[in-house]
C-alpha positions in Angstrom: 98.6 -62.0 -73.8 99.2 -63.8 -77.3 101.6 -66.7 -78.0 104.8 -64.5 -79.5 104.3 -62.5 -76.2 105.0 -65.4 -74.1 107.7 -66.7 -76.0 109.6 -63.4 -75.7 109.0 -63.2 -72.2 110.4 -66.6 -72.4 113.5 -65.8 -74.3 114.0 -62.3 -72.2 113.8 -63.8 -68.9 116.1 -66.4 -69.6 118.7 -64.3 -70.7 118.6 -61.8 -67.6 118.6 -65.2 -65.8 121.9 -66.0 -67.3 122.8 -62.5 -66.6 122.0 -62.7 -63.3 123.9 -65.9 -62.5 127.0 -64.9 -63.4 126.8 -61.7 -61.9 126.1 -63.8 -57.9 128.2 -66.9 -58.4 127.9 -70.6 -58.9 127.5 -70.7 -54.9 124.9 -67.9 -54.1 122.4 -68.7 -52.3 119.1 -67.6 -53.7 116.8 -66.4 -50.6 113.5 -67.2 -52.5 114.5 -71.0 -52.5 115.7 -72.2 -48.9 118.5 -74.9 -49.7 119.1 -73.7 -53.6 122.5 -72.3 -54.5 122.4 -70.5 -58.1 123.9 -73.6 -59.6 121.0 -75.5 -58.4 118.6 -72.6 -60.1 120.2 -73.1 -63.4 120.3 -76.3 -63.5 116.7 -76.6 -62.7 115.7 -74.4 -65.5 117.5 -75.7 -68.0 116.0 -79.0 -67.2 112.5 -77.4 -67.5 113.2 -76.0 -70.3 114.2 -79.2 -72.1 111.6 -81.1 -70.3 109.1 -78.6 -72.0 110.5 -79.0 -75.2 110.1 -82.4 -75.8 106.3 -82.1 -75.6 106.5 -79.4 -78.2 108.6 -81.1 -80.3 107.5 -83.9 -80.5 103.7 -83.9 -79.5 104.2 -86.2 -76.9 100.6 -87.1 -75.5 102.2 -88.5 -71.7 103.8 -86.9 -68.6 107.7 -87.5 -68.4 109.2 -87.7 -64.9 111.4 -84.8 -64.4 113.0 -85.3 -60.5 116.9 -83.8 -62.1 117.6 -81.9 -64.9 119.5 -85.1 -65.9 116.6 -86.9 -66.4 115.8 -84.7 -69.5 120.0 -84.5 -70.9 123.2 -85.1 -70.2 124.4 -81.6 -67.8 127.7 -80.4 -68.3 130.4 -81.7 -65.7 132.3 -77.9 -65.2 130.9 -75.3 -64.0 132.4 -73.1 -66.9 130.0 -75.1 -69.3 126.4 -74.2 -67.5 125.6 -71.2 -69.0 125.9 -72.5 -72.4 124.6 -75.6 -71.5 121.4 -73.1 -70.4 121.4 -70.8 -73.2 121.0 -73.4 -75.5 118.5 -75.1 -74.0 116.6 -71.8 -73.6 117.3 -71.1 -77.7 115.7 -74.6 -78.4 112.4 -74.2 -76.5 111.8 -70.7 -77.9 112.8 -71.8 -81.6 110.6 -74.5 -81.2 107.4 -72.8 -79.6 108.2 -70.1 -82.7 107.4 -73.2 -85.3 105.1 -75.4 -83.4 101.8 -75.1 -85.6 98.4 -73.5 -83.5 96.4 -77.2 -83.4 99.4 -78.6 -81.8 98.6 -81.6 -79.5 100.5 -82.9 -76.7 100.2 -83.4 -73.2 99.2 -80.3 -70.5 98.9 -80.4 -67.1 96.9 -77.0 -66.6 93.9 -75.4 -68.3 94.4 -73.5 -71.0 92.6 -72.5 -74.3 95.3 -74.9 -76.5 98.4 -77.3 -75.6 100.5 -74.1 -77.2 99.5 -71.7 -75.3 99.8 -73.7 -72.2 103.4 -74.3 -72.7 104.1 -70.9 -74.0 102.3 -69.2 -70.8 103.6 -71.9 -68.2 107.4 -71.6 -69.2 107.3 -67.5 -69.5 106.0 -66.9 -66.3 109.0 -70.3 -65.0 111.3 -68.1 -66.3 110.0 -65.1 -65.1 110.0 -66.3 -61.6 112.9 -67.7 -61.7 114.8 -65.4 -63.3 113.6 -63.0 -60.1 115.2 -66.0 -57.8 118.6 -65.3 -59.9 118.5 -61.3 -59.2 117.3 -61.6 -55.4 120.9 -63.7 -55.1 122.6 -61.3 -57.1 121.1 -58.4 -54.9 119.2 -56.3 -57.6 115.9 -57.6 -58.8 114.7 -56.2 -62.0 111.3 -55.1 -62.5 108.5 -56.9 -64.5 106.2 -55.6 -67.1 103.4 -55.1 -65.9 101.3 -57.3 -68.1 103.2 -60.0 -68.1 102.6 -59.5 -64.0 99.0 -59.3 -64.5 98.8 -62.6 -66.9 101.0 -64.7 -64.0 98.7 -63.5 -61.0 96.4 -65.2 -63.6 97.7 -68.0 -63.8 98.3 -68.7 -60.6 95.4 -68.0 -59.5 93.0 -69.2 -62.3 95.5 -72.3 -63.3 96.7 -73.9 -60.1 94.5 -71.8 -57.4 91.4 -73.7 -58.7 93.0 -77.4 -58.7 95.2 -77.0 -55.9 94.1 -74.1 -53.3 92.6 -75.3 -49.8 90.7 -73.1 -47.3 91.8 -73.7 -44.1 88.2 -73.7 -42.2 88.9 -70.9 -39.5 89.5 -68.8 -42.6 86.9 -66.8 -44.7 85.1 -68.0 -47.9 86.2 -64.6 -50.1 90.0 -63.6 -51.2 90.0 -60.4 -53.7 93.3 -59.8 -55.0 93.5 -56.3 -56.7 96.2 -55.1 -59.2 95.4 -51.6 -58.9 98.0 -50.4 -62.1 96.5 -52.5 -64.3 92.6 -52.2 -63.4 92.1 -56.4 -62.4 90.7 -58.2 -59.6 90.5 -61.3 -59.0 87.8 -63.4 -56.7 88.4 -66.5 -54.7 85.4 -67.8 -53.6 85.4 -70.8 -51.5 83.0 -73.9 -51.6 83.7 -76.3 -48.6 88.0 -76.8 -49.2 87.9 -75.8 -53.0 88.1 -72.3 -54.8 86.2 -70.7 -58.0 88.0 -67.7 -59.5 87.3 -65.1 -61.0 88.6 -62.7 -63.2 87.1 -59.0 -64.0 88.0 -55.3 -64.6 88.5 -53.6 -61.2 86.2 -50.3 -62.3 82.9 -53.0 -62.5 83.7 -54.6 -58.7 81.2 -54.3 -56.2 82.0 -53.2 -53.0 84.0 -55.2 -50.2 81.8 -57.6 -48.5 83.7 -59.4 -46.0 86.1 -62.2 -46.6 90.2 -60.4 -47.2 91.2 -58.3 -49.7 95.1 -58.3 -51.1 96.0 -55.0 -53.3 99.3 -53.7 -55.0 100.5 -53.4 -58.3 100.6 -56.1 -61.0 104.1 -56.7 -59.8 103.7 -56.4 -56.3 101.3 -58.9 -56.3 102.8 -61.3 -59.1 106.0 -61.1 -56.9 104.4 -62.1 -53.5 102.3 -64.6 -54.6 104.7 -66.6 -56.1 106.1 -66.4 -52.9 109.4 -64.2 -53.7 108.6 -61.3 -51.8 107.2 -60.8 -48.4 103.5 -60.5 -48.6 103.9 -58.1 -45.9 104.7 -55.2 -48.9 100.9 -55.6 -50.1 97.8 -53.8 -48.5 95.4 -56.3 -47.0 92.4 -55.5 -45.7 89.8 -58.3 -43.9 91.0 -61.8 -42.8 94.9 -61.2 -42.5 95.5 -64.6 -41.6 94.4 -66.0 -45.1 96.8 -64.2 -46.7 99.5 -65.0 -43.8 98.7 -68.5 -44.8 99.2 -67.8 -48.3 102.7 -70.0 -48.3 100.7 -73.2 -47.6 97.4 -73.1 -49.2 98.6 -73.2 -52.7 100.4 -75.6 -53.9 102.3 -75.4 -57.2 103.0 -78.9 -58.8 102.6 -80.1 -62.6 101.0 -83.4 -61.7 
């Protein structure tokens, strides 16, 4: 996907967010985040959003704690306030991935081919994932393109699977993970605790050889990885209980 893609996705998701939000009430509980009322959702993103910002704007070359939205801006005191509050932090970050120049430099916390991109990707697919936490506590999740899918299965995978993911050692050394819509597979291959992935067309894959294989489409997967949907709505073939202990083998963090 390019930059202007990700910034759209950025600016799409974040208004079917707001959408969403208002549509299940300040105290919904969203079912994809135990504990987390759709206050506490908006909140969150707006202060990733700002959070995100800062390094864009201002090429900041350091991490910057970010435990409450707070830490980032002041967040408005009523309740009547926090979409706006949210929109506007949402309009900022897009406005200013739109201007930030290609060679930007500033602080990253994931691979990625430039510090633009990294934000860019990293906050659509936040968004994305969130905004899908908003709709599950508003009762009617909204489908995602299918690319977008493909690129966050990606991420996840390629981004934090291979600084984060641990093999549990009764488990197998293989994981394919197939997005049959889209033509993709990915390969987890594990050496001792730590993974190498890879990425290729689906049509040039060998054969299963062992180890589990997940498949669905680009948003089946993208949706029960991130740990929004049961995994049990994916096809799964080999070592079952990898992929039951999916939930606690990858760990998504920034630091």
């Amino acid at each position: 996907m390019r930059v202007t893609e990700w910034i759209d996705a950025i600016d799409d998701a974040g208004r079917r967010l707001a959408s969403a939000a208002r549509a299940a009430g300040w105290e919904a509980e969203v079912p994809s985040c135990p504990g987390w009322r759709v206050r506490d959702l908006v909140l969150h993103v707006g202060g990733v959003h700002r959070w995100a910002r800062t390094f864009v704007e201002t090429g900041r070359r350091r991490p910057l704690a970010l435990a409450e939205p707070q830490d980032i801006a002041p967040t408005p005191a009523a309740d009547g306030e926090l979409l706006d509050w949210f929109g506007d932090g949402r309009d900022a970050l897009v406005a200013a991935l739109r201007a930030a120049p290609s060679d930007l430099e500033c602080w990253t916390f994931l691979r990625a081919a430039s510090p633009l991109e990294h934000w860019a990707r990293r906050q659509a697919h936040e968004t994305t994932v969130h905004r899908l936490d908003a709709e599950l506590a508003a009762g009617a999740p909204g489908p995602v393109d299918p690319a977008l899918a493909a690129d966050g299965v990606d991420e996840l995978l390629g981004a934090f699977g291979v600084r984060s993911l641990r093999r549990r050692s009764h488990h197998a050394d293989l994981l394919r993970v197939e997005a049959v819509d889209v033509g993709e597979r990915w390969t987890l291959t594990f050496h001792g605790e730590r993974a190498h992935v890879a990425r290729s067309p689906l049509a040039d894959a060998p054969p299963h050889s062992g180890g589990a294989c997940v498949r669905g489409t680009a948003e089946q997967l993208y949706s029960a990885l991130w740990n929004r949907t049961p995994l049990a709505s994916l096809h799964v073939e080999g070592d079952a209980g990898m992929v039951d202990d999916w939930p606690r083998l990858l760990r998504v963090r920034w630091r």
